[in-house]
N, C-alpha and C positions, 0 to 999 in steps of 0.2 A: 262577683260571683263567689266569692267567699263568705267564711259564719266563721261567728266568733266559737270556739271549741270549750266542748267543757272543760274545765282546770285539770290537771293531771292532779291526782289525789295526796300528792305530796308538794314540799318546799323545793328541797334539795334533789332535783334529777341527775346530779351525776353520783350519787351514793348507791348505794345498796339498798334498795326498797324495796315493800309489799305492796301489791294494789289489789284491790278488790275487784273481781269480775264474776261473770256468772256465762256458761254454756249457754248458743245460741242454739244449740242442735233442736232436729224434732226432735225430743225423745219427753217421754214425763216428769224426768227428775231434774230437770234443770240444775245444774251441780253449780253450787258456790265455789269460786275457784279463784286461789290465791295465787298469785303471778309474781314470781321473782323479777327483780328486773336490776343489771348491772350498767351503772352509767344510763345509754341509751338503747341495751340490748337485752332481751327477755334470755334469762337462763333457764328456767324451768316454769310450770305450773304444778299445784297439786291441789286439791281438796281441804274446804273449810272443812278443821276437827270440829268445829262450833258449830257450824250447820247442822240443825238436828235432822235432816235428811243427807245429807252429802257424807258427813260424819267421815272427813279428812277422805274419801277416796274419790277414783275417777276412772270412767271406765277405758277399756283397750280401745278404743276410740279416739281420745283427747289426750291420754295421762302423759303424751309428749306433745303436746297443741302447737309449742313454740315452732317445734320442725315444719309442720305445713305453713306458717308464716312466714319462715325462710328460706322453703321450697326455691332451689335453682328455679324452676319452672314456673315458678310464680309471676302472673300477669300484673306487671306494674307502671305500665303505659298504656295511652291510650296508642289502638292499632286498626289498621289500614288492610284490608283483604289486597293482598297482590296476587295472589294464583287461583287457580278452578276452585270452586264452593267444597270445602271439605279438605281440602288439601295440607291446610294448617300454616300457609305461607301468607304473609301478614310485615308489613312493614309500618314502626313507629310514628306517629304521628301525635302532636299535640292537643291537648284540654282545647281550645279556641278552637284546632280545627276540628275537630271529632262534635264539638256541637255545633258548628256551623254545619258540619254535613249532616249530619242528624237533621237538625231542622227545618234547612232546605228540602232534605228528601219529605219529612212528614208534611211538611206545610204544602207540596207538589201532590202527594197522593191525596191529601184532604180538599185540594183545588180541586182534583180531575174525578174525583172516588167519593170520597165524602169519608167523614171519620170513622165510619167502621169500615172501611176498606184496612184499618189499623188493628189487629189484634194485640194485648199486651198477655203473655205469660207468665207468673210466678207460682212459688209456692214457701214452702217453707223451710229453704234452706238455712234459711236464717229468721230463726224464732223470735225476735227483738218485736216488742211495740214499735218502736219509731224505726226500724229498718226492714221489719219482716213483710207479716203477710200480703200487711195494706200499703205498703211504702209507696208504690207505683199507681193506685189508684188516683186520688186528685189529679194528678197530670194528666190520665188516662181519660177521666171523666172530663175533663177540662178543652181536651183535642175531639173530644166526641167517639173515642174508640168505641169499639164493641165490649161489652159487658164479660168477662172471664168466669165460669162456675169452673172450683178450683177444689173439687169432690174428690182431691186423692186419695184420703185416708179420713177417718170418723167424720163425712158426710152422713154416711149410713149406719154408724151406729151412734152421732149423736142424735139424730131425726127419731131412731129411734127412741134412745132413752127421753130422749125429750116428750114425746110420746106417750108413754108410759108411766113413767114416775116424775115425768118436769126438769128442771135443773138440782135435782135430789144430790146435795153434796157431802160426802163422809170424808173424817178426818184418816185418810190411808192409813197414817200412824197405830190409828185404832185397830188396824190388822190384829194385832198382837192380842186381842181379846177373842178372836175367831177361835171356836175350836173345830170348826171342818173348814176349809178354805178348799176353794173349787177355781183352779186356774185356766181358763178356758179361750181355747186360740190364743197364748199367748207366751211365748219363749220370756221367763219374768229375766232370766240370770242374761240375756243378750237386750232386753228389749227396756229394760226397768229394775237395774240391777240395785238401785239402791232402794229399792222394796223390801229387797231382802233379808236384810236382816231384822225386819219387824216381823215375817214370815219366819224365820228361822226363833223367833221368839216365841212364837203360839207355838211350835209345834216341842219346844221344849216343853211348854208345858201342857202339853199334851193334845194339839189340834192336829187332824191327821190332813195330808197333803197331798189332792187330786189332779191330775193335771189330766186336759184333754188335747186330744193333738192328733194329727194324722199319723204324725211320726217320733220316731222320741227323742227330742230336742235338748241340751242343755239339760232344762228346766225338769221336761220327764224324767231326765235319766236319776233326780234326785228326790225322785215323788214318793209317795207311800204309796199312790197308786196311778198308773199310767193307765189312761183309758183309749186306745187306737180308735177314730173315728176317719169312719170314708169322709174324702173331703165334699163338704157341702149338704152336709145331711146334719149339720147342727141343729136344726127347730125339727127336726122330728125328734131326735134325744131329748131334746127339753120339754115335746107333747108329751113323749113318754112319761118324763119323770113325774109330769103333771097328773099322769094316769094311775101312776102307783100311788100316788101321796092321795088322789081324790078318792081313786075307788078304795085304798085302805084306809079312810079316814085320821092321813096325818094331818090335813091342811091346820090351820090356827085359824078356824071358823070365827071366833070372836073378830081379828084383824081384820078378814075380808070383809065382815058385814060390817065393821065400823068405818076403813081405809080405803077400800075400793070399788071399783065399777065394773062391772060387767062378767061376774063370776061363771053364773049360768052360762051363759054365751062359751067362758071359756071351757069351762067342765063339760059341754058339749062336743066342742071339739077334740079337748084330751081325751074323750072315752072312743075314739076314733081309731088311738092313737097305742094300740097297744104294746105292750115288751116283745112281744112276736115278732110283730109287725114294725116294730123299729130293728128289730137285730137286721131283718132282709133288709131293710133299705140301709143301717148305717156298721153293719157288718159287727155291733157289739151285742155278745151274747145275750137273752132275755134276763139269766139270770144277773146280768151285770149291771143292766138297768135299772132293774129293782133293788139289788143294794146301793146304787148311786143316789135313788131316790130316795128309799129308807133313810139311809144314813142324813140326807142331804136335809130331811125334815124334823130329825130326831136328834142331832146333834147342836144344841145351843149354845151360842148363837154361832149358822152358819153364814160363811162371805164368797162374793165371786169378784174374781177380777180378771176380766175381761180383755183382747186382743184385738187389733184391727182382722186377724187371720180373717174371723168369721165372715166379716161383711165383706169380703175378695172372691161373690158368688152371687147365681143370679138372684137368688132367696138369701139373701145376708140377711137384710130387714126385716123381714118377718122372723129368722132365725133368732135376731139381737130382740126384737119385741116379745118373746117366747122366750128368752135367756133369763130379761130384765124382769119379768113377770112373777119369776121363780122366787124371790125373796118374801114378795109380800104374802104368797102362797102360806107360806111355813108361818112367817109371823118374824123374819128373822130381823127386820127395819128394828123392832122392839129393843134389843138389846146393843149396845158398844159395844162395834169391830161387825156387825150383822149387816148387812144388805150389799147392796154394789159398792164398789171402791171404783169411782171410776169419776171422768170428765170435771175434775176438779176448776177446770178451763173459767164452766161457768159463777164462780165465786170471783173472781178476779172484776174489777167494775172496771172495764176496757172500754174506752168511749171508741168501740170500732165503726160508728155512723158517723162520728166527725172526723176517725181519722182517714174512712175514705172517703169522705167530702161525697156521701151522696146526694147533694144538694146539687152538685155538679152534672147529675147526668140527665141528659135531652131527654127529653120524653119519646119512649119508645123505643129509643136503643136497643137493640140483639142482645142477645145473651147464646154463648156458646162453652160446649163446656169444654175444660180442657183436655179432656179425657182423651177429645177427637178430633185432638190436633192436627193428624195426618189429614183427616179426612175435610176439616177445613182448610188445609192449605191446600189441597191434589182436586179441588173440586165436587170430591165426592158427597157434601151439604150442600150442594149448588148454592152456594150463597150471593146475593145479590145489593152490596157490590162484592165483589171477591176479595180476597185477603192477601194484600200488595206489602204491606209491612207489619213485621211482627220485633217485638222486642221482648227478651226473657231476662229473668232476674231472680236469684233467690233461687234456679232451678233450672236441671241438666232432663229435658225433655225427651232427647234422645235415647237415653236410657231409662227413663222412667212413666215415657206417653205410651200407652198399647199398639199396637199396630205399625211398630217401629221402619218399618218396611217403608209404608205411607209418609211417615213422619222425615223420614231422612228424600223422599220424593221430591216433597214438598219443599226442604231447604235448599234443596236442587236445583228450584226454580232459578232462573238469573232475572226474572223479572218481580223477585221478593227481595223487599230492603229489611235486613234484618242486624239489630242490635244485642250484644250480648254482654253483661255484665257479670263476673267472675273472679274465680281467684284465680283459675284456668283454662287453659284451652282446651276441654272439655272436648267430648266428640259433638256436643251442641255449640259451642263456641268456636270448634273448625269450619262452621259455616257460614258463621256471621258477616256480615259487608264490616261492619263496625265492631269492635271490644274492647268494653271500657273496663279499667282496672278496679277490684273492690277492694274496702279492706275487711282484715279478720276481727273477730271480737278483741282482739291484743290492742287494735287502733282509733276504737272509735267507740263513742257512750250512748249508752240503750238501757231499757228498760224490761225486764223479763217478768211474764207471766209462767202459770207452769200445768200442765196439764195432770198432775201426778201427785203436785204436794200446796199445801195454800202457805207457800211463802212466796213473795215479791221480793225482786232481786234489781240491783244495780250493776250495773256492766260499766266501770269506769276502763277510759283507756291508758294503757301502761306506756305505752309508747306512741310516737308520732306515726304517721302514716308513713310507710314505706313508698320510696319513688313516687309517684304522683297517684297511688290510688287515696280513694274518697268511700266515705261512707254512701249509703244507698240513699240516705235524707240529702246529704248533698249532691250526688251525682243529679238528680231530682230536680233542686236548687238550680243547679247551671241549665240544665235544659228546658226547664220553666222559663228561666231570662233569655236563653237565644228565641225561645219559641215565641216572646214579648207577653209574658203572663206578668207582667211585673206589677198589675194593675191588681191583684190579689195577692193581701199582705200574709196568704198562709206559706205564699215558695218563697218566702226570703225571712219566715222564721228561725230562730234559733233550733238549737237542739236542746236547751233548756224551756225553751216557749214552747214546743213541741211538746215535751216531755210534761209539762206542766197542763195540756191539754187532752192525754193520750187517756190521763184514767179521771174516774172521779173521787179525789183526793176529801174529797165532803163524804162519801159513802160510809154508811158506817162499819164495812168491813176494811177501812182504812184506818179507825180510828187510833190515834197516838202516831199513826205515818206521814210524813214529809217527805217532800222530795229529796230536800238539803240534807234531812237524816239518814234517809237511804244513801244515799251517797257513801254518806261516812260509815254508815256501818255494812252495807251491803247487801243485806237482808234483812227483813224483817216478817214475821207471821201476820195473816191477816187474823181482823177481831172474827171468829167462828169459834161455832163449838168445835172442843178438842177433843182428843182419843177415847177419853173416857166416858163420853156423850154417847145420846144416841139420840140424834135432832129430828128423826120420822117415829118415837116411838108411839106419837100419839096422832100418829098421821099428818097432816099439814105440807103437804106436796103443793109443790108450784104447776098444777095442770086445774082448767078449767073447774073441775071438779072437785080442788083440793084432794084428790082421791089417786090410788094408783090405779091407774084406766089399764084393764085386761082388753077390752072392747071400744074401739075407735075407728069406726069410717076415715079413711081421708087419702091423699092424693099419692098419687107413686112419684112425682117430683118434690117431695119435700126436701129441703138444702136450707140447712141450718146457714145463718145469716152472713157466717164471717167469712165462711168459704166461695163468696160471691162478691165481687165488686159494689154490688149493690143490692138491696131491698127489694128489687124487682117481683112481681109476681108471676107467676108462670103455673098451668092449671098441666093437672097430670093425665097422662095418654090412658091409662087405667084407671080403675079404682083399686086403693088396698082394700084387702078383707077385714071386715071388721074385728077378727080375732086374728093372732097368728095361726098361718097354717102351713101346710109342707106337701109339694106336691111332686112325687117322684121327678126325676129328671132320666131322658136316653142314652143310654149311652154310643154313642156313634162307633161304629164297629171299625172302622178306618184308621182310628186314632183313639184306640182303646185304654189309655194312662191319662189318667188326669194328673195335672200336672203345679205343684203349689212350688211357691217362689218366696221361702223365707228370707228374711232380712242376713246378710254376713254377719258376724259375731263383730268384726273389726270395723263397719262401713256405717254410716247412717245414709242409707240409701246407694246413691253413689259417692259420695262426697268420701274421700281415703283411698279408694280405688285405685289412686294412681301413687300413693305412700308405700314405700319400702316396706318397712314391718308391718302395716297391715296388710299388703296385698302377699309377703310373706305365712302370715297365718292364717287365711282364705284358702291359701294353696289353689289358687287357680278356679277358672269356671267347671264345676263339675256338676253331675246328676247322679243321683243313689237311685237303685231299684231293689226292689226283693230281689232274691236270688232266682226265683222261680221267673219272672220277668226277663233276669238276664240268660239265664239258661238258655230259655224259650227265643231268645234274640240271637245265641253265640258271641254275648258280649263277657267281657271278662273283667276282673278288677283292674284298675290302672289304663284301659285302655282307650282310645278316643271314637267317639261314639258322636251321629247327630240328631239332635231332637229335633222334631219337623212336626207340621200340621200345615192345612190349606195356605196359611200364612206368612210362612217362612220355615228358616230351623236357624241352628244354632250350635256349634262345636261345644262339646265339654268331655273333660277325665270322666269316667268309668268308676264311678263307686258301688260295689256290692254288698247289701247288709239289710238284714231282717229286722232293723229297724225301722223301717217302711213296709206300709201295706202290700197286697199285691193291687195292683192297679194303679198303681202310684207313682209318680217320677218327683223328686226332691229336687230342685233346682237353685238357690240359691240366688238372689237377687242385686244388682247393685254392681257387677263388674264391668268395666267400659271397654267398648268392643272389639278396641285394638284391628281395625280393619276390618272385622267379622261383622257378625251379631250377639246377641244377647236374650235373655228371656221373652224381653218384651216383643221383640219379634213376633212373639208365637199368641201375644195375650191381644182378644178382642177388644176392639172399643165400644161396646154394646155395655149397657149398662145396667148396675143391676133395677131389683124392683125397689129402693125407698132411698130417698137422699141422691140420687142420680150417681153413685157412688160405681167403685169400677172393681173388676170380675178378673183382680191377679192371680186369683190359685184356681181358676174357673176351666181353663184351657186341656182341651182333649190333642194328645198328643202320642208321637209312638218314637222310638228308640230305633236308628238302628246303626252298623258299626261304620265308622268312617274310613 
């Protein structure tokens, strides 16, 4: 049950060395990242200066990475639940036995259940090809589990853009040609910090800088102009702008009638959609709509870049289909640095149907999505068989599934076998029967794609695995062979065999790339047009049409490929509307603050949570209100306060500040619950309309003092 490991990238390991790595985090910039390492112990990281996106830094997240690898608390045996489900009392146990019991358990519930009596969880705690999204799929497919839709984030606005302009990819770099940049749901300086300084390069020379946002973020606080928008009323501001730019004759009529589809259709509905009639629904004044749009049409060339924020509502998708529509509108695809800067994902040739062997899955398999985990484990999907064993990986559910309440029910069960794989004992891994140890990007080699910039990166390992954790390919490996999968030579492949199959190294956005040379050098760009380009100016969009489709019938479960175990198809309970559209929303008088759940500066989700200096500079779970909110409550600055809705609530500090709307509660997302709860508590698992995607800033909620 061992693999031969990749070579440590040096001769001499008891010297003083560099080694090349790369950030597994979600985030877009995947940062080149050079690892000191003395003898056999990591002293520092820091950022490739030669990366021409990393550009020597790293953000408040990582730029001490080695400390959480030698986290006291770090999980580095495998362990034994000895006390009540949640308790955190756990005694060591060995590799041999942790997968003999494993496989006993799974191989009993596939005897008595049948394989989707098995649920498997991940997501993308760890962004590696060979260790991330799809790592647990083959095995998964292999036992007959149930099919995982894994919709936590750009489900719904890749469906969209997909939708709309295809796999449309710009060189982000090309920012810096933008002279209006329009940043939209999206904190760039917490969320994509090394964006920024090719944004801080246009606007030297003279590109003005728009952000939109509920509240004023980081990012707004350093805008030229900060736009407040009610949350969830994105795709009526962008009908809007649609309405200034058509009825005053800015559009670039040439581009529509050479580039796109279904104009009519859409200028029918933008004329719907007035500057009036958008201030009441998204609380921004008429006239601020009209210069957003003016400007937005008249400024060459204009770019947008884009946020998961948007799509955290039940109209996301139609919002993001109305967002993405807005470039070709003007004509702005035309020119270098112009159109969406976004989903650079799909440039990368990731052989993601072999890496999750969906050759492997029975016909007819479930599909369930993650979203509503509680509600699959607590019965409430009556599913038929029920869900006896679950296993997570790559992801801290507890804090990041909606319906938190549900979700921690359901771990509760004593008649659920459940396996968790981590760095630590997580408030989802206090539950676990089983927890196997992982290791950090410091220990193990992987391959990185990047949602944000088009370089392929090499994650070589600096050091050996600490105590007995395994990478996720191997953890894989052994329980393949206890489960007796031996009989299929893809679980007792290498991590260079692996790696040699993940991408298509023939593609020609690989050309002059090697694996061997990756290696050694640790990055490399793919062959695309660069900055200076502008590869849609003469249209040639990857959609049926070759055209950017304003107007497209089709289904409200669209889920882009990679966020599902499998290719399955699945027909949607509605129909979308053929144009974007925006249809007021009620507000529930009971629980009058809507409530949005941005990312910590310091956290990437929850992962850091439990680190000294970041959970130092979080300062704890708190919620911002207007002043007028707190007033109206007798809440004060500093004080403890709890957030409630039908579905639970949740203790946080008292923050007061008019930079939130009124109606607004600002929550913060990502803190682990320390006995309590947490946002998710309060967030539904109902889903929104396109990409089955999920409804984090969506939640009606009320404040009151603890």
């Amino acid at each position: 049950m061992t693999t031969t490991p990749v070579a440590l990238p040096v001769e001499d390991v008891t010297a003083t060395r560099v080694v090349r790595a790369a950030c597994a985090h979600d985030c877009p910039d995947t940062c080149a990242i050079l690892v000191t390492v003395e003898g056999d112990t990591v002293t520092g990281v820091r950022g490739d200066p030669d990366h021409p996106f990393t550009r020597g830094g790293l953000c408040a997240k990582v730029n001490d990475y080695e400390k959480r690898a030698y986290h006291p608390d770090r999980v580095l045996y495998p362990l034994r639940r000895t006390g009540p489900k949640g308790s955190g009392e756990f005694t060591r146990i060995s590799w041999d036995e942790a997968v003999a019991e494993i496989s006993a358990r799974f191989t009993s519930i596939v005897e008595e259940y049948g394989g989707e009596a098995i649920m498997p969880t991940s997501y993308l705690g760890n962004q590696g090809i060979l260790n991330g999204l799809n790592v647990m799929d083959p095995f998964m497919h292999r036992l007959g589990a149930s099919i995982t839709e894994r919709t936590f984030c750009t489900s719904t606005r890749g469906a969209a853009y997909l939708r709309t302009v295809g796999p449309a990819v710009t060189d982000p770099e090309g920012i810096v040609h933008a002279r209006y940049i329009v940043v939209w749901g999206h904190n760039m300086l917490t969320s994509n910090l090394h964006l920024w300084p090719f944004v801080a390069q246009a606007r030297k020379a003279g590109a003005k800088l728009v952000v939109i946002d509920p509240y004023r973020s980081r990012t707004a606080k350093v805008a030229d102009w900060h736009i407040r928008i009610k949350p969830g009323t994105d795709g009526a501001l962008a009908l809007g702008m649609m309405n200034v730019i058509i009825s005053e004759g800015l559009q670039d009529q040439d581009y529509i009638d050479a580039h796109t589809t279904g104009f009519a259709e859409l200028a029918a509905k933008a004329a719907t959609f007035s500057p009036e009639r958008v201030e009441a629904v998204t609380g921004i004044p008429a006239e601020d709509v009209r210069t957003l749009a003016r400007e937005f049409a008249t400024s060459r060339p204009a770019a947008l870049r884009v946020g998961t924020a948007v799509e955290n509502h039940p109209q996301g998708g139609q919002a993001f289909r109305a967002i993405f529509s807005l470039p070709a509108l003007v004509g702005a695809w035309r020119h270098p640095g112009g159109g969406t800067h976004d989903l650079t994902l799909f440039s990368f040739p990731v052989n993601f149907d072999r890496l999750s062997r969906t050759d492997l899955i029975k016909p007819g398999t479930r599909t369930i999505n993650a979203l509503q985990l509680g509600r699959a484990l607590t019965g409430e999907l009556e599913l038929d068989p029920p869900i006896m064993g679950l296993m997570v990986c790559n992801a801290n559910p507890v804090i990041t599934v909606p319906e938190q309440n549900k979700t921690l029910a359901g771990l509760q069960r004593e008649d659920l076998f459940t396996v968790v794989s981590d760095h630590f004992l997580t408030d989802t891994a206090r539950y676990a029967d089983i927890v196997l140890p992982a290791t950090t990007i410091l220990e193990h080699f992987d391959v990185m794609f990047s949602w944000g910039h088009l370089y392929i990166s090499a994650n070589n390992p600096a050091i050996e695995p600490l105590g007995e954790a395994v990478s996720n390919v191997e953890m894989f490996r052994r329980l393949a062979a206890g489960m007796g999968f031996d009989d299929d030579p893809w679980f007792s492949m290498t991590d260079q065999e692996l790696a040699e199959q993940c991408l298509d190294w023939d593609a020609p956005a690989m050309t002059g790339i090697t694996l061997e040379g990756l290696k050694k050098s640790g990055w490399a760009r793919l062959a695309l047009p660069g900055p200076d380009e502008a590869p849609f100016a003469e249209g040639g969009f990857a959609t049926p049409s070759t055209k950017v489709e304003f107007a497209v019938p089709g289904d409200t479960d669209d889920v882009v490929p990679v966020f599902r175990q499998g290719y399955t198809e699945r027909q949607g309970d509605t129909p979308s509307p053929a144009v974007p559209d925006f249809v007021p929303e009620e507000v529930d008088p009971r629980y009058p603050l809507k409530m949005i759940t941005p990312r910590g500066h310091s956290f990437i989700s929850s992962q850091y949570a439990n680190m000294d200096r970041q959970l130092t500079a979080e300062q704890g779970q708190h919620v911002t209100l207007h002043p007028e909110e707190a007033e109206r409550r007798g809440l004060v600055e500093g004080g403890t306060a709890e957030v409630f809705n039908e579905l639970g609530c949740f203790r946080a500090t008292v923050r007061v500040d008019d930079s939130v709307l009124p109606g607004v509660a600002v929550a913060p997302y990502g803190f682990w619950r320390n006995g309590g709860s947490s946002p998710a508590a309060l967030i539904s698992g109902d889903l929104n309309d396109l990409g089955r995607g999920p409804r984090y800033s969506a939640a009606s909620v009320d404040v009151r003092s603890a």
